[in-house]
DOKOL-101531 format. One line per 8 residues: number of its first residue (from 1); their letters; for each residue y, z, x of N, C-alpha, C. Coordinates in nm, 3 decimals, always signed. Last residue first. Example, Ala and Ser with C-alpha at 12.3 -4.5 7.8 and 13.67 -1.06 7.14 Angstrom:
! DOKOL-101531
2	sa	-0.225/+0.708/+1.285/-0.106/+0.714/+1.367/+0.003/+0.787/+1.290; -0.569/+0.780/+1.319/-0.450/+0.780/+1.230/-0.330/+0.780/+1.320
//
This chain:
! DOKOL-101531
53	xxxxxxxx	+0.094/-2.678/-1.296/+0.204/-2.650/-1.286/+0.277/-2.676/-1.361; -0.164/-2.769/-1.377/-0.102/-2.719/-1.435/+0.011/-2.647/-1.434; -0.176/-3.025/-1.155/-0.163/-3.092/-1.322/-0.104/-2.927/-1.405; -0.254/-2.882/-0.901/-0.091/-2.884/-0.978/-0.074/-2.965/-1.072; -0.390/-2.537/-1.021/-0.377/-2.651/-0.932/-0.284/-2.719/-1.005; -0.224/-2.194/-0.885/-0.312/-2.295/-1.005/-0.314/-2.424/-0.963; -0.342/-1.913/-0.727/-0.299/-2.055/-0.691/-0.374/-2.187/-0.807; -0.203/-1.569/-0.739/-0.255/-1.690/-0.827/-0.241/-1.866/-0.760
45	xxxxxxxx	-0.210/-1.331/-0.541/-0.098/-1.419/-0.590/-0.240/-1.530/-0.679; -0.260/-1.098/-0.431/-0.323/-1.081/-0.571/-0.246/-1.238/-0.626; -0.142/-0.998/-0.218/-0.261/-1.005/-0.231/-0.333/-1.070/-0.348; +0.118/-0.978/-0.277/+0.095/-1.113/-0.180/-0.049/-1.067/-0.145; +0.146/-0.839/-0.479/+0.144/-0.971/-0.513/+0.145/-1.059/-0.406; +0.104/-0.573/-0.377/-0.016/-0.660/-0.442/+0.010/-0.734/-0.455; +0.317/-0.558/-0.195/+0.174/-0.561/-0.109/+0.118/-0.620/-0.237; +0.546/-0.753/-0.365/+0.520/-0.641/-0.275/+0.358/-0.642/-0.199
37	xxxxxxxx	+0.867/-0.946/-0.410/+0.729/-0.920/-0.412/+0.682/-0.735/-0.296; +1.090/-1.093/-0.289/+1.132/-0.982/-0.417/+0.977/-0.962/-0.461; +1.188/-1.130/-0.058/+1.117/-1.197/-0.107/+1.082/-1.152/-0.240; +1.387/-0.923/+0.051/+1.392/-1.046/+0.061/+1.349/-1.198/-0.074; +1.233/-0.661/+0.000/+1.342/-0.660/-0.042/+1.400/-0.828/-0.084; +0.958/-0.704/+0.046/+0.986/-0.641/-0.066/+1.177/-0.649/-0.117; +0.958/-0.850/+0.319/+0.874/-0.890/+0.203/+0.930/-0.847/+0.033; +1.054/-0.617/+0.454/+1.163/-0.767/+0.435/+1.111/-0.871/+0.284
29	xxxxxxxx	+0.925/-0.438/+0.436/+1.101/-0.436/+0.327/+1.138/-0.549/+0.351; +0.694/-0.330/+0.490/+0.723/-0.458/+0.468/+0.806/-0.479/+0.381; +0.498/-0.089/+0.642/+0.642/-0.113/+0.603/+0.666/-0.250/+0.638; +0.240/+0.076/+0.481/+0.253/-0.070/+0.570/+0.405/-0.043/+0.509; -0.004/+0.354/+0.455/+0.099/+0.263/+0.396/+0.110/+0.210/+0.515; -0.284/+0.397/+0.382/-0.219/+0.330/+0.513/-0.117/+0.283/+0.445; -0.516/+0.702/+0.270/-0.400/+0.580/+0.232/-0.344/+0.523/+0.405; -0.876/+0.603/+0.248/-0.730/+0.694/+0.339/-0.602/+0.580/+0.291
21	xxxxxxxx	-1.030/+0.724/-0.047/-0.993/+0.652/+0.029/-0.914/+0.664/+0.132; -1.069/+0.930/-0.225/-1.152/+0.801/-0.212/-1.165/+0.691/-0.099; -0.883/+1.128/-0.209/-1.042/+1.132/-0.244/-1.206/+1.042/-0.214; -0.656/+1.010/-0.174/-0.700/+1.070/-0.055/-0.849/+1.101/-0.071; -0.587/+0.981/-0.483/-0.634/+0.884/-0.397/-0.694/+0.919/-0.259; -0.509/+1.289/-0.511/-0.592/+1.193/-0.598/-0.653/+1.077/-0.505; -0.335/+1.276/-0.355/-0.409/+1.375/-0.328/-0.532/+1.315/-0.403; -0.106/+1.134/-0.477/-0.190/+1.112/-0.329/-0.286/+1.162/-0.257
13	xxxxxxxx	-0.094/+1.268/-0.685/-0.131/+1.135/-0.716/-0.198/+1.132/-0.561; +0.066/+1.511/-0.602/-0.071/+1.538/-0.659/-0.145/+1.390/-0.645; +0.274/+1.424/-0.428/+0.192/+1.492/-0.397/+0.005/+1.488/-0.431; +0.371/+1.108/-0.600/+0.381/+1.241/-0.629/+0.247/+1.281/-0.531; +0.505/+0.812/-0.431/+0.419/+0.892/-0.544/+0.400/+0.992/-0.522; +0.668/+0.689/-0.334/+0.713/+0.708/-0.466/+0.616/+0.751/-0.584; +0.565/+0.644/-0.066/+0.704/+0.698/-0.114/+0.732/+0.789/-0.229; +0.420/+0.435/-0.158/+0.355/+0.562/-0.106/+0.453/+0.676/-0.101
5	xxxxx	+0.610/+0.235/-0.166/+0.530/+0.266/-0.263/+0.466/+0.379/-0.246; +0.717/+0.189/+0.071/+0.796/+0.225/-0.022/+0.699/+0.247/-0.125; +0.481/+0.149/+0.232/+0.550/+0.232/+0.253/+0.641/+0.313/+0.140; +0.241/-0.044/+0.018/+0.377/-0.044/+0.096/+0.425/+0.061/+0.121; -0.117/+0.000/+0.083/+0.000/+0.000/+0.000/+0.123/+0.000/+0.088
//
């Protein structure tokens, strides 16, 4: 997850996730600020082909 996102979660929530997993936030403000996206949508992006563009 993004830095800024790990940021912006509560103690308990991270404590939650720490269960399962190790968090790594990543600082990518150019991505997030610039590019107006964040860690999931440059994981999670959609590539449709281009008749349905």
């Amino acid at each position: 997850m993004s830095q800024s996102a790990c940021t912006a979660l509560t103690a308990a929530q991270k404590h939650t996730l720490e269960r399962y997993c190790e968090l790594l936030p990543l600082a990518i403000t150019t991505i997030e600020t610039i590019g107006g996206g964040s860690a999931r949508c440059m994981l999670a992006e959609v590539f449709l082909p281009a008749a349905v563009q």
